[in-house]
C-alpha positions as a LaTeX table, in Angstrom:
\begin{tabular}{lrrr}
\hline
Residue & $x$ (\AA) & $y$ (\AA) & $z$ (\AA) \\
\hline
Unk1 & 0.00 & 0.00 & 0.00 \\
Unk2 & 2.64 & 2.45 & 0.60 \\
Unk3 & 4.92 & 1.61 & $-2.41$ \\
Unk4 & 1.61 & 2.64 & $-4.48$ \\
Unk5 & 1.13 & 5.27 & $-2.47$ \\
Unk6 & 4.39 & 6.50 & $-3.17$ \\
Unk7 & 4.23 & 6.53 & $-6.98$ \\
Unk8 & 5.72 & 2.67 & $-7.41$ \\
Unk9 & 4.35 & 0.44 & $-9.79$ \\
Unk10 & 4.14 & $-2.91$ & $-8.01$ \\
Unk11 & 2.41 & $-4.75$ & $-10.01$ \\
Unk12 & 4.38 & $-5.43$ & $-13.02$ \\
Unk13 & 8.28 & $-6.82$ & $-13.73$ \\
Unk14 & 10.52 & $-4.58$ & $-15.19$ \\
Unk15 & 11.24 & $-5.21$ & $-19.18$ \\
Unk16 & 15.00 & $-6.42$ & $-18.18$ \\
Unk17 & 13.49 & $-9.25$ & $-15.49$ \\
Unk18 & 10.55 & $-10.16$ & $-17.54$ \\
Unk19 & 13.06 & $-11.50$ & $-20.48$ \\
Unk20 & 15.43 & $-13.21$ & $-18.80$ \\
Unk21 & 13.04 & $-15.29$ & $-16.10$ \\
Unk22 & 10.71 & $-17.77$ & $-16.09$ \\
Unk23 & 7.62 & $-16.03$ & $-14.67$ \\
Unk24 & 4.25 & $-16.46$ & $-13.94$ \\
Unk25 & 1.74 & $-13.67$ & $-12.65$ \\
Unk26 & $-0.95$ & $-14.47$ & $-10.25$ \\
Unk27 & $-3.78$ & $-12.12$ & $-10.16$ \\
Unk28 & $-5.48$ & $-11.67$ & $-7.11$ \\
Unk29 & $-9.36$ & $-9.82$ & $-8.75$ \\
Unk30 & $-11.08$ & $-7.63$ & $-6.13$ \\
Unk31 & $-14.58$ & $-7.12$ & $-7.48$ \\
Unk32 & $-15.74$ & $-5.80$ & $-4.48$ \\
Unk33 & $-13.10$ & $-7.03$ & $-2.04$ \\
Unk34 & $-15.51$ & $-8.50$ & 1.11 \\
Unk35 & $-14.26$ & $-11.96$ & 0.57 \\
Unk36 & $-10.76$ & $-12.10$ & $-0.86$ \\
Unk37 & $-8.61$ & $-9.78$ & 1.97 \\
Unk38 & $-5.53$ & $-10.65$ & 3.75 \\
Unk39 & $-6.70$ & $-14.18$ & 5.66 \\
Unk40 & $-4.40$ & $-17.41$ & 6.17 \\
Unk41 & $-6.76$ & $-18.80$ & 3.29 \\
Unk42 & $-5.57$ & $-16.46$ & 0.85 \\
Unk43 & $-1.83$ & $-16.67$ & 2.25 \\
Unk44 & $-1.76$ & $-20.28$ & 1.94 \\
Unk45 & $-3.05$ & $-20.19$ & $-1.69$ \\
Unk46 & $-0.08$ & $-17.46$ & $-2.12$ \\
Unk47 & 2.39 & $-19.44$ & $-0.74$ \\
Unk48 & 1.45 & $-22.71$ & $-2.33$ \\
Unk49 & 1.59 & $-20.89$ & $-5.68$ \\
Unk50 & 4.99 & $-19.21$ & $-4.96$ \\
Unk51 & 6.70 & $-22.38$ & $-3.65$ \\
Unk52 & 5.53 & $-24.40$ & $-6.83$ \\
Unk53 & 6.53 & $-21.71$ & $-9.36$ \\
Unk54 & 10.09 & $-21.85$ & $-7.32$ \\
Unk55 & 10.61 & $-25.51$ & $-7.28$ \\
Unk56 & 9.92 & $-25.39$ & $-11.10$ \\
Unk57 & 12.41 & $-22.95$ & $-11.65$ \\
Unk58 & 9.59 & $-19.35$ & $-12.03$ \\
Unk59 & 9.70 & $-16.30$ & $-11.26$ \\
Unk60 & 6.13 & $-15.51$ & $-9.02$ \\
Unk61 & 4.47 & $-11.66$ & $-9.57$ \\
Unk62 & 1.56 & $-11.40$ & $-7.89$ \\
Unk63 & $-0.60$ & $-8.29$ & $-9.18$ \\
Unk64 & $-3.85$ & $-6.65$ & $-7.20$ \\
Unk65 & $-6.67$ & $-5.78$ & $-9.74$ \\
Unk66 & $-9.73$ & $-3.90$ & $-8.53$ \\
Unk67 & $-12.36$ & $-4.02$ & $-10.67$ \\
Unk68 & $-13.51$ & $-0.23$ & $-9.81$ \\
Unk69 & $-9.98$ & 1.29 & $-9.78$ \\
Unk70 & $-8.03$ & $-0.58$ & $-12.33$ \\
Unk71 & $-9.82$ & $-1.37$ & $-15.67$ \\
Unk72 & $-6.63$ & 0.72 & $-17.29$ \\
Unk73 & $-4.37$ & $-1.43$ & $-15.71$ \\
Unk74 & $-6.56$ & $-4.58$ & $-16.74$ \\
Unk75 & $-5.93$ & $-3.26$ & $-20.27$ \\
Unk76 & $-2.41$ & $-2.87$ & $-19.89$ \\
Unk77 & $-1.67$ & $-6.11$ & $-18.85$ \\
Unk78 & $-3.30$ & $-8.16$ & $-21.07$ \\
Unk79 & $-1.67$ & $-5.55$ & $-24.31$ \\
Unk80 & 1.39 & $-5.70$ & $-23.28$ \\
Unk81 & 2.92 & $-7.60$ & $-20.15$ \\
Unk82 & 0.87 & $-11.02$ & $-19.63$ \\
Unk83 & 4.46 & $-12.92$ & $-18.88$ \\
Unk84 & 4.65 & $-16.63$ & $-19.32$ \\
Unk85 & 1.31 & $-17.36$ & $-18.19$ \\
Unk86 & $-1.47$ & $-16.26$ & $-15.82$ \\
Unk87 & $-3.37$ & $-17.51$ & $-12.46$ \\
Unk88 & $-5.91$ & $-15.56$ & $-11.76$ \\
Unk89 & $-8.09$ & $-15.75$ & $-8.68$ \\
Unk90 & $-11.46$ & $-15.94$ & $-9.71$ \\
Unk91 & $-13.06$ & $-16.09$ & $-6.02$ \\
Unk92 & $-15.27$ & $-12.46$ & $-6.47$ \\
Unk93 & $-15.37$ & $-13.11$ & $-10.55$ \\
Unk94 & $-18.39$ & $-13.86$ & $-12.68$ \\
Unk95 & $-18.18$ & $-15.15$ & $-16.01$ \\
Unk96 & $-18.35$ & $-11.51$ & $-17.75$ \\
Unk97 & $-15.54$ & $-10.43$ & $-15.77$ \\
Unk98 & $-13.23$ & $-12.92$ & $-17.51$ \\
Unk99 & $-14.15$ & $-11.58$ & $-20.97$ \\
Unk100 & $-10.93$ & $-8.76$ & $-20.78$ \\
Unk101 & $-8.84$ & $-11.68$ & $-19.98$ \\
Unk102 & $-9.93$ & $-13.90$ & $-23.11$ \\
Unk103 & $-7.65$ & $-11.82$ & $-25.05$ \\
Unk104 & $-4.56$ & $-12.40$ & $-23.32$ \\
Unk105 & $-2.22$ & $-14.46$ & $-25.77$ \\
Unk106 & $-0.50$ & $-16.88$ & $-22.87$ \\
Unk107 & $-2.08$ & $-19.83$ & $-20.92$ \\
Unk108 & $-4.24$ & $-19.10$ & $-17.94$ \\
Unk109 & $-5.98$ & $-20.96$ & $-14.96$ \\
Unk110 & $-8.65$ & $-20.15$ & $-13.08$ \\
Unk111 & $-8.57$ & $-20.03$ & $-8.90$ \\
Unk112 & $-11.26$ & $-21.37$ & $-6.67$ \\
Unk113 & $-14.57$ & $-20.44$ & $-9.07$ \\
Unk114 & $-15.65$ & $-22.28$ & $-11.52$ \\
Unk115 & $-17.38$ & $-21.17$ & $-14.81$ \\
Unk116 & $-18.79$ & $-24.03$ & $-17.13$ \\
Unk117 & $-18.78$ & $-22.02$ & $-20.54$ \\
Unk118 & $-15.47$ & $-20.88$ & $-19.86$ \\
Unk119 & $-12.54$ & $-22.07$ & $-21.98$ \\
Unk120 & $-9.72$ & $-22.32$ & $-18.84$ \\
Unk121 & $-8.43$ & $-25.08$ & $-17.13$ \\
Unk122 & $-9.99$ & $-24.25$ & $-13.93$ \\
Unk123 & $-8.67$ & $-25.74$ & $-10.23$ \\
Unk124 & $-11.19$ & $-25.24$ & $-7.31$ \\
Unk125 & $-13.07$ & $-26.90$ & $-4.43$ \\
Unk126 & $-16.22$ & $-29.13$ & $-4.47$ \\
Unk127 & $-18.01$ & $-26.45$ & $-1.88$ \\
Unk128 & $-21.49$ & $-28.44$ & $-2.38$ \\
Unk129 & $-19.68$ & $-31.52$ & $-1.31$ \\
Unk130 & $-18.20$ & $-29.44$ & 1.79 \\
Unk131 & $-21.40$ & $-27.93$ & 3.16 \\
Unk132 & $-23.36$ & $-31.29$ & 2.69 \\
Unk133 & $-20.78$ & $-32.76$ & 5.26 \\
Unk134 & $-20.99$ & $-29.97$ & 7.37 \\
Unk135 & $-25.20$ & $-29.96$ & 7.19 \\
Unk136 & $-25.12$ & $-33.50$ & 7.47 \\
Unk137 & $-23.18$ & $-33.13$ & 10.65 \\
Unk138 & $-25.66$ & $-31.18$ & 12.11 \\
Unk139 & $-27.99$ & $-33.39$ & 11.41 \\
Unk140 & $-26.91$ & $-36.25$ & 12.69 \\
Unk141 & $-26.23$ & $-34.62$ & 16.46 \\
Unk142 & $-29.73$ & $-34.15$ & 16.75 \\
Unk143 & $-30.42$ & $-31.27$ & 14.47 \\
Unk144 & $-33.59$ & $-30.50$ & 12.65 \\
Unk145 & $-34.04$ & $-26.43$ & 13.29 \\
Unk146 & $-30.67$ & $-25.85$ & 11.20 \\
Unk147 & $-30.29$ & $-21.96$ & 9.78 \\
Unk148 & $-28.34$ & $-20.47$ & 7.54 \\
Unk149 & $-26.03$ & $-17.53$ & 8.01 \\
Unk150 & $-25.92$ & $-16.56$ & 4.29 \\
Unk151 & $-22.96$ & $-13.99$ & 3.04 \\
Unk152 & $-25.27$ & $-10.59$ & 2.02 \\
Unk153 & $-22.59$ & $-10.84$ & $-0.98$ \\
Unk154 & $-22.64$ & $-12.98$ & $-4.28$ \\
Unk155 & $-20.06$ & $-14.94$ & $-5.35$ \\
Unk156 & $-20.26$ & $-18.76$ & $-6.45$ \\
Unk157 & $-18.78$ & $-20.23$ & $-4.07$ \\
Unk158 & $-21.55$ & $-19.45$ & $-1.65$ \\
Unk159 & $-24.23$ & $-20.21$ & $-3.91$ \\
Unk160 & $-22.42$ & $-23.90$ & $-4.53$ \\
Unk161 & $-22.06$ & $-23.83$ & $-0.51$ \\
Unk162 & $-26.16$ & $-22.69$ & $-0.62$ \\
Unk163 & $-26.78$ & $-25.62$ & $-2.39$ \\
Unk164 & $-25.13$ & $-28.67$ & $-0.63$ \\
Unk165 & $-27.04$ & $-27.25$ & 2.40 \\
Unk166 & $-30.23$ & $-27.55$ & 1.23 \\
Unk167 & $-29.49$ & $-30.95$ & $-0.50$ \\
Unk168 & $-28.39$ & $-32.22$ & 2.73 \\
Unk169 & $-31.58$ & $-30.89$ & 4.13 \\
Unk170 & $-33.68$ & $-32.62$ & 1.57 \\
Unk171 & $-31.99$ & $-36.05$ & 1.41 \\
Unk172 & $-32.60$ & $-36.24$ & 5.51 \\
Unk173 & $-36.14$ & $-34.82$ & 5.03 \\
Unk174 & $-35.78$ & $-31.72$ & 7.73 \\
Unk175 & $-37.79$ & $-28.98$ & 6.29 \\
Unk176 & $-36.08$ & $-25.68$ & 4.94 \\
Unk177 & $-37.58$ & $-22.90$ & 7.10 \\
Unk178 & $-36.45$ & $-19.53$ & 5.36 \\
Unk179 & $-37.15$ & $-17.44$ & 8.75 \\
Unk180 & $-33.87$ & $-19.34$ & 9.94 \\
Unk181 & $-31.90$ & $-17.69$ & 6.73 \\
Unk182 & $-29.83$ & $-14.78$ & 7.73 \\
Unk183 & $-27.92$ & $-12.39$ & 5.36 \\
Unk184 & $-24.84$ & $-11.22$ & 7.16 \\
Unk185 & $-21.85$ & $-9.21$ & 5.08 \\
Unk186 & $-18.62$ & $-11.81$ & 5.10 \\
Unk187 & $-16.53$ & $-9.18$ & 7.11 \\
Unk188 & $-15.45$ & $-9.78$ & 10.64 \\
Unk189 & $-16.69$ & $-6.51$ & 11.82 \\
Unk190 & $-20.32$ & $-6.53$ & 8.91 \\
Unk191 & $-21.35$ & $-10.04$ & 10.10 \\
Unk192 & $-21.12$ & $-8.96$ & 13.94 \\
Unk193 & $-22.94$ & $-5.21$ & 13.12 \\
Unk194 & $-25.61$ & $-7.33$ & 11.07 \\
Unk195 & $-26.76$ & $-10.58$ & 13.54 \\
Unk196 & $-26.79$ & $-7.84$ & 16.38 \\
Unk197 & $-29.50$ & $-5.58$ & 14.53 \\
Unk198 & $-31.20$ & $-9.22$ & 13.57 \\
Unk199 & $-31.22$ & $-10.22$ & 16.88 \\
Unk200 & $-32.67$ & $-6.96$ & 18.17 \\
Unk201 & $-35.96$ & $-7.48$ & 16.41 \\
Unk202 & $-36.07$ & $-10.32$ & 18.57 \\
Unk203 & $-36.22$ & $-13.81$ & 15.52 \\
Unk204 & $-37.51$ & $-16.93$ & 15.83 \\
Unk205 & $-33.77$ & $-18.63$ & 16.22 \\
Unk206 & $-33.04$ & $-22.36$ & 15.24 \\
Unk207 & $-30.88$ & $-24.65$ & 17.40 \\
Unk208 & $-28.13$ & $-24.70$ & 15.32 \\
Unk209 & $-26.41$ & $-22.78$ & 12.07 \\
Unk210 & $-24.07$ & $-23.99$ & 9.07 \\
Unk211 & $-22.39$ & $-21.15$ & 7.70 \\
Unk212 & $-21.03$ & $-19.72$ & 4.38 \\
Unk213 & $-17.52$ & $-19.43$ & 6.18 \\
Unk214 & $-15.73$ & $-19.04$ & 9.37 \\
Unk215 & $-15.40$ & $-15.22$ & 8.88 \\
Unk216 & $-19.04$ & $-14.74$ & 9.09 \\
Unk217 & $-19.57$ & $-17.68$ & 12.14 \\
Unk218 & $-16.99$ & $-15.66$ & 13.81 \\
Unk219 & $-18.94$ & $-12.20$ & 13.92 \\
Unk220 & $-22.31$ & $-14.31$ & 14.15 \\
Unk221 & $-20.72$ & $-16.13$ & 17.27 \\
Unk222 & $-20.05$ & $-12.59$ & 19.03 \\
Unk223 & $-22.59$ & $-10.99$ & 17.98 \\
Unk224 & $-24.60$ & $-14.26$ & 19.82 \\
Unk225 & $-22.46$ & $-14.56$ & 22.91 \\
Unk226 & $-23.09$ & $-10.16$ & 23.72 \\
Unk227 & $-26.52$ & $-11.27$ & 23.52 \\
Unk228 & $-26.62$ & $-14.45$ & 26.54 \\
Unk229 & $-26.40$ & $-16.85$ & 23.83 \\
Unk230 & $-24.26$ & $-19.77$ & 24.53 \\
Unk231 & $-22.30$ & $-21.46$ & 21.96 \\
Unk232 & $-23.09$ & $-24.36$ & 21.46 \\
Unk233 & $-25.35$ & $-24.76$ & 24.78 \\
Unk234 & $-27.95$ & $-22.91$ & 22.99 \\
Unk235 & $-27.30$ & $-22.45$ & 19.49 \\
Unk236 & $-24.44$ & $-24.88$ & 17.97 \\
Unk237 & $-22.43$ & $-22.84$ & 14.83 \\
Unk238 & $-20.54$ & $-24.62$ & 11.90 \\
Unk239 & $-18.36$ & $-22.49$ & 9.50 \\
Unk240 & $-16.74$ & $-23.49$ & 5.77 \\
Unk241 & $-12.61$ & $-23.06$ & 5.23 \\
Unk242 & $-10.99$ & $-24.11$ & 8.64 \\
Unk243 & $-9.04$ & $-20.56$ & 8.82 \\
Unk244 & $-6.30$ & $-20.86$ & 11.48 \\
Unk245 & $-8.24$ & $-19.00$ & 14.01 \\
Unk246 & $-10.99$ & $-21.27$ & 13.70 \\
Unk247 & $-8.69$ & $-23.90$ & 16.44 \\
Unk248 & $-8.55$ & $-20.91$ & 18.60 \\
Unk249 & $-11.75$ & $-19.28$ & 19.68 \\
Unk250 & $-14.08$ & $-20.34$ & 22.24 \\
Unk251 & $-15.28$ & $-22.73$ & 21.19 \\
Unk252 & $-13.06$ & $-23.50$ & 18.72 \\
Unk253 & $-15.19$ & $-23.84$ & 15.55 \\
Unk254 & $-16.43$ & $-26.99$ & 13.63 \\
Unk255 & $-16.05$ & $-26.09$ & 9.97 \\
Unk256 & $-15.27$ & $-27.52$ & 6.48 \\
Unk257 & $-11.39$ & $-27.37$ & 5.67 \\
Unk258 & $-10.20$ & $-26.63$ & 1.98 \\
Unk259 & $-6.62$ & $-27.86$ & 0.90 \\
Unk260 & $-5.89$ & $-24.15$ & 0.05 \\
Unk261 & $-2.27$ & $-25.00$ & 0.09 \\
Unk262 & $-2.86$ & $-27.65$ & $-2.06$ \\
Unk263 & $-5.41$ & $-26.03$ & $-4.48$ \\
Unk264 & $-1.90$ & $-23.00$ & $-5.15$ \\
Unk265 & 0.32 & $-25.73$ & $-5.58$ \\
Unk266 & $-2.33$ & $-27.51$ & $-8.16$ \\
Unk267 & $-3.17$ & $-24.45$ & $-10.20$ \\
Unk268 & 0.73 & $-23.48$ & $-10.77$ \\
Unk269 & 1.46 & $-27.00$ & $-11.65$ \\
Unk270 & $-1.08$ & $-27.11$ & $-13.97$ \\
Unk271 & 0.04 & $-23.33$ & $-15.43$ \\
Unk272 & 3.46 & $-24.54$ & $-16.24$ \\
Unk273 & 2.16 & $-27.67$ & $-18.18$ \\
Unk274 & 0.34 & $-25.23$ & $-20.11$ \\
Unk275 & 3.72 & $-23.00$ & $-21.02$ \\
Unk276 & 6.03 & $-25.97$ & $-21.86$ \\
Unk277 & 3.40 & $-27.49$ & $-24.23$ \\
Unk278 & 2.93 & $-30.28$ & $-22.08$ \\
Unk279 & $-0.87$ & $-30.09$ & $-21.77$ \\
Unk280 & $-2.85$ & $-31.33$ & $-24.54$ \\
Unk281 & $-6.54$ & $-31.03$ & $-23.06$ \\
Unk282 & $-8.57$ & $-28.59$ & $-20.83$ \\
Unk283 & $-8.59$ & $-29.74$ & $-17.22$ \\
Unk284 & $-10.31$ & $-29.47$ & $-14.50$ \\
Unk285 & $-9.32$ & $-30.28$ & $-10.81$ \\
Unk286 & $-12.02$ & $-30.61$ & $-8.04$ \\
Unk287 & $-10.30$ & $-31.31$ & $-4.71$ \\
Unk288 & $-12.08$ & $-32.55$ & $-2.03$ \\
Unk289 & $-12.87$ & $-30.92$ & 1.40 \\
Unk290 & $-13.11$ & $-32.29$ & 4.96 \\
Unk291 & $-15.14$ & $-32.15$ & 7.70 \\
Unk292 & $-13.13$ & $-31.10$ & 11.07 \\
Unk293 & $-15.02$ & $-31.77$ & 14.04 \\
Unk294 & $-14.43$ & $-29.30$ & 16.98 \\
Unk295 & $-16.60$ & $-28.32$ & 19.88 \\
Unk296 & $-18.98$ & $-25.46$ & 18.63 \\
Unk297 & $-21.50$ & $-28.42$ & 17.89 \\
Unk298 & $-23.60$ & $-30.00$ & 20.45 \\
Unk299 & $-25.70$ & $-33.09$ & 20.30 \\
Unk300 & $-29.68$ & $-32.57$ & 21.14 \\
Unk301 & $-32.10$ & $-35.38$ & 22.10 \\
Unk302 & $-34.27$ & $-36.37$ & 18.79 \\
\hline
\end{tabular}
C-alpha cells in the first residue's frame, strides 16, 4: 500500500526481469473485495503458488486488480505484459468479468470459481460436497431447526455452498424454514454489526447454524455470545474453510477445511504444463474438502 502510495508500480516486472526469467503472474481480482482480503486462506493459496513456481524454476508476480480502480491497468496487462502465463483468482469473478482476460495471448488458470462455458483449465473446491458434510453433521447430532447464516454478498462459491445445504436438508427430510436464513456481510466486523441488529428485532432462532464461512460464524458467534447466547449450549455454529483462528476461539469452531495450500500448488502446476506445451486437453481439478469436528456443535435429544 505504501509503495503505491508513493508513486511505485508494483504490479508489473521490469522489461529487463521479464526476459530473462521464467515467470508467472498471479492475479489476485477484487470485485468488491468482502471476501478475498488478507486471511491465512488467501496466504496459503499465495504461498502454495509461490513455492511451486520456485521448485519449477519461475519467477512468481503477484498483481492486485480492482475491478472499480483498475480497468486501465486490466488493459495494460493483457496488451502488453501477460508474462509466461497467468493464475488468476477468480473467487469475487463472474463469467463476464473474464471476458478482458480472453484476449490475453498466454495460458491461464482459473482459482477457486468455476465457470462451465469458460474455456480455462480451472482448479477449485467441491463447496457443495463441503457444506453437505458440514449440514449432514448437524444433522446427525440431533439437528432439525438448522439456519443459515448466508454472506449478504454474491459470489459462487456461496451459492455452490447454498446448495449442498439444502441438499443435505432434503436427502434427511428436515424442512427448509427460510425465517432461519440470515444475510450477514462476510466481514469480521459486517457479520457482527448485522446478527446484532437481527437479533434486536427479537427472531424466531433455530438450534443450530451452518455457515457460508468461518469469517461470518466468527462475527455471528459474538454478535450471539453479547446477547446471553451460549455457543453451542444454545445455538451450535458450523463455518466453511478451517481458517487458522478457527482452532482458537471459544469454542473453537467446527467447519469444512479446503486444501488451500494444495489447491496454489495444483493451479501453478497445472500453469506450467500449459507454457512448456505439455498439456494437450482442458482440465479441471475438483479437490475434495473435509469435515473437522471441533466443539462449537452439540448433540440434542431427537
Amino acid at each position: 500500500k505504501v509503495t503505491e502510495e508513493m508513486g511505485y508500480n508494483v504490479n508489473v516486472l521490469s522489461k529487463t526481469s521479464s526476459r530473462n526469467q521464467k515467470s508467472i503472474r498471479f492475479v489476485i481480482y477484487k470485485k468488491h473485495g468482502y471476501v478475498v482480503s488478507d486471511t491465512p486462506f488467501f496466504s496459503a493459496l499465495i504461498e502454495g503458488i509461490d513455492q511451486e513456481a520456485r521448485d519449477n524454476g519461475y519467477n512468481l508476480v503477484i498483481t492486485y486488480l480492482k475491478e472499480k480502480e483498475n480497468k486501465m491497468e486490466i488493459k495494460k496487462l493483457v496488451k502488453e505484459d501477460p508474462l509466461g502465463g497467468v493464475i488468476i483468482l477468480a473467487t469475487e469473478m463472474n463469467i463476464q468479468d473474464l471476458k478482458i482476460f480472453d484476449k490475453l495471448t498466454v495460458p491461464v488458470v482459473i482459482l477457486d470459481s468455476f465457470f462451465g462455458d469458460a474455456k480455462y483449465d480451472t482448479v477449485v473446491i467441491n463447496n457443495v460436497q463441503g457444506s453437505y458434510q458440514g449440514t449432514k453433521y448437524l444433522v446427525d447430532r440431533g439437528h432439525t431447526e438448522i439456519g443459515y447464516l448466508c454472506s449478504s454478498v454474491f459470489i459462487n462459491n456461496f451459492k455452490e455452498r447454498k446448495d449442498g445445504f439444502l441438499k443435505a436438508l432434503e436427502d434427511n427430510k428436515i424442512d427448509w424454514n427460510q425465517e432461519f436464513v440470515f444475510h450477514l456481510e462476510p466481514t469480521l466486523d459486517g457479520a457482527y454489526r448485522d446478527m446484532i441488529h437481527i437479533l434486536e428485532s427479537n427472531p424466531t432462532l433455530p438450534t443450530a447454524f451452518f455457515s457460508d464461512n468461518d469469517i461470518i460464524a466468527f462475527g455471528a458467534i459474538k454478535a450471539l455470545k453479547e446477547k446471553g447466547i451460549k455457543i453451542p449450549e444454545d445455538i451450535s455454529v458450523a463455518g466453511f474453510d478451517d481458517i487458522q483462528l478457527a482452532g482458537y476461539v471459544e469454542p473453537k469452531l467446527t467447519t469444512v477445511a479446503q486444501p488451500c495450500y494444495e489447491m496454489g500448488e495444483l493451479s501453478t502446476r497445472m500453469l506450467i504444463k500449459l507454457i512448456e506445451g505439455l498439456a494437450l486437453e482442458k482440465q479441471e481439478i475438483i479437490l475434495k474438502p473435509e469435515l473437522i469436528i471441533r466443539n462449537s456443535v452439540k448433540r440434542v435429544a431427537k
